[in-house]
N, C-alpha and C positions, 0 to 999 in steps of 0.2 A: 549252697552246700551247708549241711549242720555240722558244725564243727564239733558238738558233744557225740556225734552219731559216728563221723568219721575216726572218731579215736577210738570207738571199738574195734573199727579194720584198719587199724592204723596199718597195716601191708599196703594196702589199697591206695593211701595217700599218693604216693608218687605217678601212681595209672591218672586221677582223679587231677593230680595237677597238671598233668601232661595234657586233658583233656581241657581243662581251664584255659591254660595256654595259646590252643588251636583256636578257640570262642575267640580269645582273645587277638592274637595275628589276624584271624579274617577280620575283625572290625579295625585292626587299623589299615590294613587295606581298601575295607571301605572307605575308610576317611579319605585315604590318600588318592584314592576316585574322585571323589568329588570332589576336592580340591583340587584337579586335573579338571574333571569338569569345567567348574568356574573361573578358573583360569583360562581355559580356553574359550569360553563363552564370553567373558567379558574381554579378552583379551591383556590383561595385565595380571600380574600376583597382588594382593594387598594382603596386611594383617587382617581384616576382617574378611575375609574369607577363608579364615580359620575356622570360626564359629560356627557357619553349617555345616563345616567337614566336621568337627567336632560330634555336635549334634547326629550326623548322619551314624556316622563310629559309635557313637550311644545305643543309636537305635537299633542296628545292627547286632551289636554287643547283645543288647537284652532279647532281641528275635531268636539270635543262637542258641543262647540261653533258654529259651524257649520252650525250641524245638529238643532238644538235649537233652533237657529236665522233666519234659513230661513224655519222655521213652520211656523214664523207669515204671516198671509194672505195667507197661500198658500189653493186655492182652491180643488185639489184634496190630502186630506188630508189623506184618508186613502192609497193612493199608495205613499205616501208621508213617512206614518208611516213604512211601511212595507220594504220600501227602506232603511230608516234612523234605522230600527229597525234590517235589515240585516247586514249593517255594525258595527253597536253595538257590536251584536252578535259573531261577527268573531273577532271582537279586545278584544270583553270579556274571549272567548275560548284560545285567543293569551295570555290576562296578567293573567286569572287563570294557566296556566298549569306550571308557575316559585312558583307559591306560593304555591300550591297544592304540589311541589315534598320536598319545602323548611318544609312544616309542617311534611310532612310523611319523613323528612331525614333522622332518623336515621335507618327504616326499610330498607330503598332505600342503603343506604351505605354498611349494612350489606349484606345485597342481594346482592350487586358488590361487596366485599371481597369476600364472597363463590363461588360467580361462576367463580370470578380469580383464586382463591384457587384451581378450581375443572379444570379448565384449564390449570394450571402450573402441578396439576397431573394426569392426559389425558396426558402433553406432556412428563411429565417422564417417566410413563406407557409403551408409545408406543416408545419412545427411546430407553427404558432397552428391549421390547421384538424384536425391529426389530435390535436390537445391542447386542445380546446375545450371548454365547459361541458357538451354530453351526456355528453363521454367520462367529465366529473369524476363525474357525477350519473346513469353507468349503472352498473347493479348487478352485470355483469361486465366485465371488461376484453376488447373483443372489437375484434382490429386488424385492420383490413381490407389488400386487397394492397398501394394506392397509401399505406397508411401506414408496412408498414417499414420500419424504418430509423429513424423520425422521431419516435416515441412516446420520451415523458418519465415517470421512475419520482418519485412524490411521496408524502411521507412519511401524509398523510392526506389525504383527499377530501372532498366535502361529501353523497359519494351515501349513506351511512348516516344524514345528519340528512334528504338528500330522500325518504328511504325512508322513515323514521317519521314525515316530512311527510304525505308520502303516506298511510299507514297513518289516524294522525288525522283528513286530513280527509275520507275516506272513512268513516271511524266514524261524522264529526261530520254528515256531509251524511245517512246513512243514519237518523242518533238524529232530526236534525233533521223529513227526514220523519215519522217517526212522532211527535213530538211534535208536529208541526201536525195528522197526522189525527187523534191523540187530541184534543190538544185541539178542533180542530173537531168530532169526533163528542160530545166532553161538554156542547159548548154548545150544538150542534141536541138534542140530550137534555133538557139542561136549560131551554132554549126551548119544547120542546114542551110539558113540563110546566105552565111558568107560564100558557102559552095555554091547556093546557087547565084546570087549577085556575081562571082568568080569567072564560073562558067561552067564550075566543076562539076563532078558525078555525070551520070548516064539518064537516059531518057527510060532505061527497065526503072531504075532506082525513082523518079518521080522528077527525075531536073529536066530541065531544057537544055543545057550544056553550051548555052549561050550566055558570053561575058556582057556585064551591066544591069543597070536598074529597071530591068522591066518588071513587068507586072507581078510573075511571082516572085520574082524577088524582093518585092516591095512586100506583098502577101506576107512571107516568109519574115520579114524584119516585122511586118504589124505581128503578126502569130504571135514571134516572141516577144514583144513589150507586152501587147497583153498577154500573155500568162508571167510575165515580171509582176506587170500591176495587179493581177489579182491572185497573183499567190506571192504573201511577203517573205520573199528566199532572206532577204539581210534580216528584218525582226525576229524570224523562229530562231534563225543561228545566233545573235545576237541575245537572244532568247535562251535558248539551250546554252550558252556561255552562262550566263547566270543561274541555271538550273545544275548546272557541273557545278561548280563555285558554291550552293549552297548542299549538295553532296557532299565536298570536300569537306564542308565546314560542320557537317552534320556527323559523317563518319569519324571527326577530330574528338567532336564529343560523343558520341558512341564508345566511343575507345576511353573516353576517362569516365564514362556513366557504369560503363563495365569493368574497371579497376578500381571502381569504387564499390560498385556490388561486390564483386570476389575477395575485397579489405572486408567489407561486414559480413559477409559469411563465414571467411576465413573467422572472424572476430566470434558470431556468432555460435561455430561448428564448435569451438573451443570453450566456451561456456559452459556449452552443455556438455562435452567430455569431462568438463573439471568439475561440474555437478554432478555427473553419474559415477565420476571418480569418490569425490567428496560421500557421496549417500553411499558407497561400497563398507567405508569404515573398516573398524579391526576385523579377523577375520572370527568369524562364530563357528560355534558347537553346528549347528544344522549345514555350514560350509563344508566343515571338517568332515564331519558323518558323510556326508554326499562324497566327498573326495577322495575318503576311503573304499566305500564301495566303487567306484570307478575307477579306483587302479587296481583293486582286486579283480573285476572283470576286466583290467587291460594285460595283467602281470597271472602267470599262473602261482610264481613261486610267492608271489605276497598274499596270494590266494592262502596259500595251504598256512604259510606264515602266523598269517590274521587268526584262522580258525586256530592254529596250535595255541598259541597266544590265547585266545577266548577259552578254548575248553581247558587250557590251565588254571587261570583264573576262575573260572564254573567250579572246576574241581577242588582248588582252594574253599571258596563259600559252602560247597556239599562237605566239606571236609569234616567236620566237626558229628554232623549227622552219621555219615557215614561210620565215622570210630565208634562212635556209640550204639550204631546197631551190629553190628557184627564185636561190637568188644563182650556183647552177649551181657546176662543176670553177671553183677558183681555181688560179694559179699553187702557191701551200702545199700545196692539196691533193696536185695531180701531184706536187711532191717530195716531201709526206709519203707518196704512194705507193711512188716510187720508194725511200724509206728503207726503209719497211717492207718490200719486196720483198727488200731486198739483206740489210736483218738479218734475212730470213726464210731466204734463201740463205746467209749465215757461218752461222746457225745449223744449220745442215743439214750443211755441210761441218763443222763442229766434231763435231757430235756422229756424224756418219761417220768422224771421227778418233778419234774417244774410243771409238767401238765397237771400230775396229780395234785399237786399241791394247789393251784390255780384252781382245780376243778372244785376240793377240798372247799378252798375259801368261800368259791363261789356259791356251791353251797347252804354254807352257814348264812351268806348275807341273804341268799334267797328266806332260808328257814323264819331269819330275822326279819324280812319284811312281810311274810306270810304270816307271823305272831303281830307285829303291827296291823298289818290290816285285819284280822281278827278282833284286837282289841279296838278300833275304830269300829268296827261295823256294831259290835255289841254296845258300847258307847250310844252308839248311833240307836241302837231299839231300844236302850234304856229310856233315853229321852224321849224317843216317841211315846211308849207306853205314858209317862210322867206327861207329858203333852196332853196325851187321851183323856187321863184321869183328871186332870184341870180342868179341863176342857167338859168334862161331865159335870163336876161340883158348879160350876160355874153355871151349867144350866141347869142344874137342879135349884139353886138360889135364885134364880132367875122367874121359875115356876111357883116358888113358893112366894115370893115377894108381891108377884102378879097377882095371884089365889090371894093374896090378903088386900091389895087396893081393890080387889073386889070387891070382897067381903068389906071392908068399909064402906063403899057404897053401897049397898044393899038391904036387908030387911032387920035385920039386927046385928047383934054380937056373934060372933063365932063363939062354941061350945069350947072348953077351955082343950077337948083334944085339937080342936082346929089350931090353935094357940099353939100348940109342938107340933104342928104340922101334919095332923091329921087326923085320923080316927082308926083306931082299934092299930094304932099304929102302921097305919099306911095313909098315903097322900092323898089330901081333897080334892076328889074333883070337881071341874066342873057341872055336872050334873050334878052332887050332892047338896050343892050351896043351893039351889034351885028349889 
């Protein structure tokens, strides 16, 4: 603002401060954005995050100013507005969206507890089922799709004591069989014998039903000592007693192979909670922004809320622009046009003085070295000519000197014209002296 300009509309002052003012309020709302920003970015207040709030209210401040400033006299005013009303807009959307999240914070914060909340148990969830007792107790490690990522490396398992579990008591169920057939085949053996030794049973049945040791009675006693002697009924059971007995003692550590895996899983499941917890940290700008929009899509009335909010603060930043085109031509205006016309005109005239004068000088210097080189060039033929004429005398002395070592050797004296160099007043030549 010119302040020698404004005291000619001194009416106009108080329009003119009222408009300062507005420039003024929107940047420190910007400030106070971005200090909301950063604060919630970083998660804490400090003094030095004063400084690019600061800074940003600067920058704001002189963009206002700007826009505002170079309204006045502008001829296409409505693509003027629409330009200046563009940029508004987009720095208004930029410093509502820190204040917007800053009002609705304590929804916003709650929102990002829960869904880390709900994240931390999604990742125990899927821990415990893809780290669960088959995995410990199968005999290859085999990770299906929905488990990478989530599988735990543990220094021992219990699938090798379920394995020789296993092993045992399929021995023991297999021995056990066959010790009950033998031994039930050695007691129907030995059964038949005493019936028939007896007297017992019927002759349909296969007895004699005749009492004492006859023949198949004897038959009957051999039958079952041989199938005693060669099937060992006491070793398998005897047998199978220490194959139970290493079950019992197998299944004893099973049971603590497997409460030791479920201790470091447990151990382990919890690590990496407190890691994923740990890597969460404070909660950021891109949390907030995300949590906003999704309780807007959850809430209608935070919905309409958010946007009232936004385009109040929009309308704050267009504020400034806005007064100024519809406040229309002030008196300031018309003279700061008529200023800038007139210093647009000294300045035309000055610098059509300074060309002529430039042009002037240049000139004279030209004139000045076009008189130099003229007097060089004459210089120059002067000497040549002087050059020429030396240059001739020289051989003229040359020819007469010659013309007389001649004439010294020769048939006599030269005539005394020969002696000035010639006769009848021209040069001797050759042929004459002949």
């Amino acid at each position: 603002m010119d302040e020698p300009l404004l005291r000619e509309v001194w009416h106009e002052r108080a329009r003119h401060t009222a408009l300062g003012g507005v420039v003024l309020g929107t940047a420190l709302v910007a400030g106070f954005s971005m200090l909301m920003a950063i604060n919630q970015s970083l998660g804490a207040f400090s003094a030095m995050h004063l400084v690019p709030a600061l800074l940003w209210a600067v920058f704001v401040l002189n963009l206002d100013r700007l826009l505002v400033t170079s309204m006045a006299g502008n001829a296409r005013r409505v693509g003027s507005l629409v330009m200046r009303l563009t940029v508004a807009l987009m720095f208004g959307f930029i410093i509502a969206e820190p204040l917007i999240m800053r009002i609705f914070e304590t929804a916003i914060v709650q929102h990002v507890q829960d869904e880390r909340g709900r994240q931390l148990d999604a990742l125990r969830t899927n821990l415990v089922k893809c780290n669960g007792e088959e995995r410990a107790t199968a005999e290859r490690d085999v990770v299906t799709a929905e488990c990478r990522g989530f599988t735990l490396a543990f220094a021992a398992t219990p699938a090798s004591v379920t394995r020789e579990l296993a092993g045992l008591r399929g021995e023991a169920a297999a021995l056990e069989k066959t010790v009950k057939r033998d031994t039930d085949a050695l007691a129907r053996l030995r059964s038949d014998a005493v019936k028939e030794c007896v007297g017992g049973g019927s002759e349909r049945d296969g007895f004699t039903g005749r009492r004492g040791a006859g023949p198949l009675c004897r038959q009957r006693n051999a039958d079952a000592e041989e199938f005693a002697r060669t099937h060992p009924v006491a070793q398998n059971a005897a047998k199978l007693a220490t194959l139970r007995g290493r079950v019992a003692d197998l299944e004893t550590r099973l049971g603590r192979a497997v409460a030791t895996f479920e201790r470091s899983r447990e151990e382990q499941i919890n690590g990496r909670v407190e890691e994923e917890r740990s890597h969460q940290g404070a909660i950021g700008f891109l949390e907030r922004l995300d949590a906003l929009h999704t309780l807007s899509g959850q809430s209608f009335a935070l919905f309409v809320g958010t946007w009232a909010i936004r385009l109040f603060f929009v309308a704050i930043d267009c504020l400034p622009v806005v007064v100024k085109f519809f406040g229309g031509t002030t008196g300031y205006d018309e003279l700061f046009k008529m200023r800038a016309a007139s210093a647009q005109r000294v300045f035309a005239e000055r610098v059509d003085t300074e060309e002529r004068r430039a042009v002037e000088e240049y000139a004279k210097e030209r004139d000045e070295i076009e008189r130099r080189t003229r007097m060089r060039r004459d210089e120059h033929d002067l000497s040549l000519q002087e050059h020429q004429v030396g240059l001739t005398a020289r051989r003229g002395d040359a020819v007469s000197a010659y013309a007389a070592e001649l004439l010294r050797g020769g048939r006599g004296v030269l005539p005394p014209e020969a002696d000035r160099g010639g006769v009848n007043g021209r040069a001797v030549s050759d042929a004459g002296l002949v």
